[in-house]
C-alpha positions, 0 to 999 in steps of 0.5 A: 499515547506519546509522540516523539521524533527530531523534526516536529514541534507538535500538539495534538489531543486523541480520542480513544473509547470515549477518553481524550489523550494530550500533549504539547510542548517540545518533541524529543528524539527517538520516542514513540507515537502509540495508537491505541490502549493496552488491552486485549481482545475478548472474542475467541475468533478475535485472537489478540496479536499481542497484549502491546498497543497495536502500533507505534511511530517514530520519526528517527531523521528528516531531509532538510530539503523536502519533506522525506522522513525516515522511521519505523512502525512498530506492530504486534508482527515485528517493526516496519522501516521506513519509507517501505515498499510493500508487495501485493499479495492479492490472494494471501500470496505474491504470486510465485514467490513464498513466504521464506523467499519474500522474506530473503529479499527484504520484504518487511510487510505485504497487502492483501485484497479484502474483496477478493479473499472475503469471497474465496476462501471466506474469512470464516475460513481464514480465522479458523486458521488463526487469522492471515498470518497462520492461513498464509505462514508470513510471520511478519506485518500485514496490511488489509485494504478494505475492498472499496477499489475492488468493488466500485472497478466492477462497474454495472454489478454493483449498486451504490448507497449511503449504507454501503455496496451491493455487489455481484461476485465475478466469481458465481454471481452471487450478491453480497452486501458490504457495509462500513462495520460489515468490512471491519468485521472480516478485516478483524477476522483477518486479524493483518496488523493494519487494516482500512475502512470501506471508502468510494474511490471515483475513477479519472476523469470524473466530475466534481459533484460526483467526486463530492459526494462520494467523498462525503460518503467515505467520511461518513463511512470512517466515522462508522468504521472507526465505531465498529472496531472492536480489536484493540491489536489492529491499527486502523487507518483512515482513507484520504479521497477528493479525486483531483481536485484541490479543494476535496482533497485539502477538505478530506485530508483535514477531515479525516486528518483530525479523526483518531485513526492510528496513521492515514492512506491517500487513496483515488490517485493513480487511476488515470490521472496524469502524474504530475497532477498525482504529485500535485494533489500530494503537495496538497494533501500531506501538509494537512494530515498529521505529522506523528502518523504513518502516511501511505500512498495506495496504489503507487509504486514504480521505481520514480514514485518512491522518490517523488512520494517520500520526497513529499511525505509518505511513508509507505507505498503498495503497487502490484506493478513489480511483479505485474510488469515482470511476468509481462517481460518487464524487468527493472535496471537503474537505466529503467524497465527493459523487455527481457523478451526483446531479440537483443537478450537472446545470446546475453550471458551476463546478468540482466543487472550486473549491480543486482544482488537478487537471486535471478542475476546472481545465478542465471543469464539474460539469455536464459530469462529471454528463453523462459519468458518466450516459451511461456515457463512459470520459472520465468514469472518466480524469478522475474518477480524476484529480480523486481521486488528485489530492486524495489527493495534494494532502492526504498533501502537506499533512499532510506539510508539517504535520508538518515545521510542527508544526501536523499537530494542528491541520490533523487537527482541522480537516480531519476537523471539515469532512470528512463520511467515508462511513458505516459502513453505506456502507462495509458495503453496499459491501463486501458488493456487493463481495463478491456480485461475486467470488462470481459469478466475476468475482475482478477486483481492484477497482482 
């Protein structure tokens, strides 16, 4: 394991299979952090990705200014620029959109749901296809969470221990068990390029010995998740909890910063909280995670987070809000998200972007795209979601782009000058519906 990047003068030591790797001294430009040995895997089931090491990071530029970074990961599907948005494909798909068109629009790595697709169609399933990759035909990186959020959001049909989760599906009531090593397993028989470990996320508000304890519980479980893995071409990454407070998080980030996981997820914010407190616990959380690892905020993703998260640190981002919000008439434009349902793009014969490059702007009107979302046509959903993720992509491009200019300042202060965010009452009142739908039964993921 070698880490080099432009920005870090950094000494660091890993275990890996009971060996102790090391290194100190000066970083050089535009080498390379490697998280694992070159080995391959021996289960027929486990079909190894590719004989190279399982991921690699470089930092190429860093702001002076804040701490955004500009990289690539390398994986065993192809490199990952970043900073990266990722889109959420809850059940192996985005929804309406496929593999070739999320390619077309800049997609580089997308998330799937390990809750939702270990119960439907099952990962017996999905490995007898070779894995995700074969079973979806994205050719290109994949991200799997653990399910965690999944599970503890269902509330009164799960029961909760130090060995892990007991829960009933939401789709025919059956009772399952997951366990730290029982989430590796299927993440291994998904065979996605990252995966994470089975954490406790507590929702906001909460209270602080709750909040303890279940980050607690989740280091205990990383340490198993750690223990359990068994494919060398998967990259495991740790989970940061410590709900809002400034202790637990600065606590967790430490102790999970100091495990030899290949890069690290701040997970439980965004559930509630307002967002300057988000932001807040961020400034504490990052300066303690390692500065050679991919650093990934879950769940996190309006136009403005991209600037707020990189300007703190993070390298990667997933949220199911672009292609949520446009198949509820929410559509993205540098002056903010505006509702292509309103009686005001009725007769618009222009594009609903005039600056946007995506295929929906480039061929049909804001008139039309008023029409198809009124008469409830799936049209509108595919190329709502294209217009959306096409913006995501387009901007996480140009803040990247930014930071290898030295302008990323700059560009931040413009866009969230011009950028109207949805308010803190939208945001709740849409949490809030959110959440009546789950508690009706439903438990569908919104991406």
């Amino acid at each position: 394991m070698v880490f080099q990047g432009p920005c870090y003068n950094k000494t660091w030591s890993l275990s890996i299979n009971g060996k102790v790797y090391g290194q100190s001294g000066m970083i050089a430009r535009n080498a390379s952090i490697s998280s694992g040995p070159d080995q391959q895997a021996s289960s027929p089931d486990h079909r190894p990705l590719s004989s190279a090491a399982p991921l690699s990071f470089t930092v190429e530029a860093c702001c002076t200014q804040t701490r955004a970074r500009a990289g690539s990961i390398q994986t065993p599907h192809g490199v990952i620029r970043t900073p990266v948005f990722m889109p959420v494909g809850t059940q192996a798909s985005v929804k309406s959109l496929t593999p070739r068109e999320l390619r077309e629009i800049g997609a580089q790595i997308i998330l799937s749901n390990t809750y939702h697709l270990y119960l439907r169609p099952g990962p017996e399933v999905i490995a007898r296809f070779g894995g995700l990759h074969g079973f979806s035909r994205w050719t290109g990186p994949i991200l799997t969470d653990s399910g965690g959020f999944q599970v503890f959001s269902l509330g009164h049909l799960r029961r909760l221990n130090d060995d892990g989760v007991t829960f009933k599906s939401h789709l025919d009531g059956s009772e399952h068990i997951l366990t730290p090593e029982k989430v590796i397993t299927v993440e291994e028989q998904f065979g996605a390029d990252i995966i994470l470990p089975l954490d406790e996320c507590v929702p906001y508000p909460y209270t602080y010995e709750g909040a303890r304890l279940a980050m607690e519980r989740t280091h205990r479980w990383a340490r198993r998740a750690l223990a359990a893995k068994t494919r060398s071409d998967q990259a495991l990454f740790g989970i940061v909890q410590g709900w809002v407070d400034p202790d637990l998080r600065r606590e967790s980030a430490r102790f999970i910063g100091n495990m030899p996981f290949a890069g690290f997820a701040i997970g439980g914010l965004s559930v509630g909280e307002p967002k300057a407190m988000m932001w807040e616990m961020l400034d504490i959380t990052v300066p303690e995670l390692p500065e050679d690892k991919p650093r990934h905020l879950l769940g996190v993703g309006s136009p403005e987070d991209l600037f707020e998260g990189v300007a703190r640190g993070i390298d990667m981002f997933d949220c199911v809000l672009p292609t949520r919000v446009a198949r509820n008439g929410g559509l993205f434009t540098l002056d903010g998200r505006v509702n292509i349902a309103s009686a005001r793009f009725r007769e618009e014969h222009g594009p609903v972007d005039p600056s946007c490059d995506c295929p929906t702007c480039a061929e049909f009107s804001a008139g039309y795209l008023h029409h198809l979302a009124r008469s409830g046509e799936l049209l509108y959903y595919r190329l709502a979601s294209l217009h959306n993720l096409r913006f995501m992509f387009r901007l996480i491009d140009r803040i990247r782009q930014s930071i290898f200019d030295g302008t990323f300042s700059e560009l931040r202060s413009s866009f969230l000058t011009r950028y109207v965010p949805a308010s803190e009452a939208v945001r709740a009142e849409q949490r809030q519906r959110w959440l009546a739908a789950r508690k009706r039964g439903s438990h569908h993921h919104p991406g």
